[in-house]
N, C-alpha and C positions, 0 to 999 in steps of 0.2 A: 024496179027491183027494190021491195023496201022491206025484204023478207032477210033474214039472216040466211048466210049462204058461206059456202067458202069460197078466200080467193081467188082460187081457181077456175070456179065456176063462174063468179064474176067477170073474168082477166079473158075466157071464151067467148063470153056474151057479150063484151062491154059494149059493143054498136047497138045495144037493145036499151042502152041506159043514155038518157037524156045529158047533155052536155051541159047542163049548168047544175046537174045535180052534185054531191058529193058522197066519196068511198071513205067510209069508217073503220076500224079494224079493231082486233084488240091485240092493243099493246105495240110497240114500235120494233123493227128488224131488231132482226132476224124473219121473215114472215116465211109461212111454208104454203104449198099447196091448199091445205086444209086452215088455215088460219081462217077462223069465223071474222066476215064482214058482212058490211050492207052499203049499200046506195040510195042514199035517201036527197030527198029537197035539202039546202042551208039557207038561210037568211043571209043573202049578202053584204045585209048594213046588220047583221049581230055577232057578238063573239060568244056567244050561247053557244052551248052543245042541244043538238033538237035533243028534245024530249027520250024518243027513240036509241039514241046514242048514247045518251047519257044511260038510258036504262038497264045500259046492257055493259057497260061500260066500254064504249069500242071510243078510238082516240079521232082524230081527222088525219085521211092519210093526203089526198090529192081532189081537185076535182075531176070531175067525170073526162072534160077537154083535155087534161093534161095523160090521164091512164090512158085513153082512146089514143094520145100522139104517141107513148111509151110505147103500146102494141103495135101500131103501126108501124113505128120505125123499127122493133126488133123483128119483124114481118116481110122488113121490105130485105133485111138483112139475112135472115133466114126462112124462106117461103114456109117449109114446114117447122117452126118452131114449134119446143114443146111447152106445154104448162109450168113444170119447172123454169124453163128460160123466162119463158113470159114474168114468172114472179122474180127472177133475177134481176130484172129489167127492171120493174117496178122499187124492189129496195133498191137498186142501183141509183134512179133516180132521184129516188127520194132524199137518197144520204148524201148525192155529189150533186144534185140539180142539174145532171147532164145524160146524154144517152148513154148505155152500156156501147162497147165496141166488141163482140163477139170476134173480133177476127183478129184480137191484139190477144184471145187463149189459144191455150196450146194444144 
């Protein structure tokens, strides 16, 4: 996936995107459904922004390994999760570096 897309669409497919690649976005949570990202390669020995990311101005959110374990674990927690949860999931972790706990809302 090195196409600009939304979240969303990303956060469905993400078993389609290779695990050492990296999710870019723009701009930092709040993210919604629709927030334009991409998945692209990173150089793991650079602190560059690829080309691509920088062009578009999308920031680094996660790599691929850690989104794929976020959906996974909001999945096993809720089988039919929806694409909202999923991105809750994702700021979730991003801001506390831990899983969401769906069963601690009301």
């Amino acid at each position: 996936m090195d196409k600009l897309l939304s979240l969303g669409e990303v956060l469905v497919h993400i078993n389609e995107c290779h695990w050492e690649d990296f999710l870019y976005a723009e701009g930092r949570p709040p993210w919604t459904v629709e927030t334009r990202c991409v998945v692209i390669e990173r150089d793991p020995y650079s602190d560059e922004l690829p080309e691509a990311a920088k062009a578009l101005s999308l920031v680094p959110v996660l790599q691929v390994s850690d989104v794929k374990s976020v959906v996974r674990n909001a999945k096993q927690q809720r089988p039919d999760v929806s694409t909202e949860d999923l991105v809750r999931a994702l700021t979730f972790y991003f801001q506390k570096d831990a899983y969401i706990d769906f069963g601690l809302e009301s």
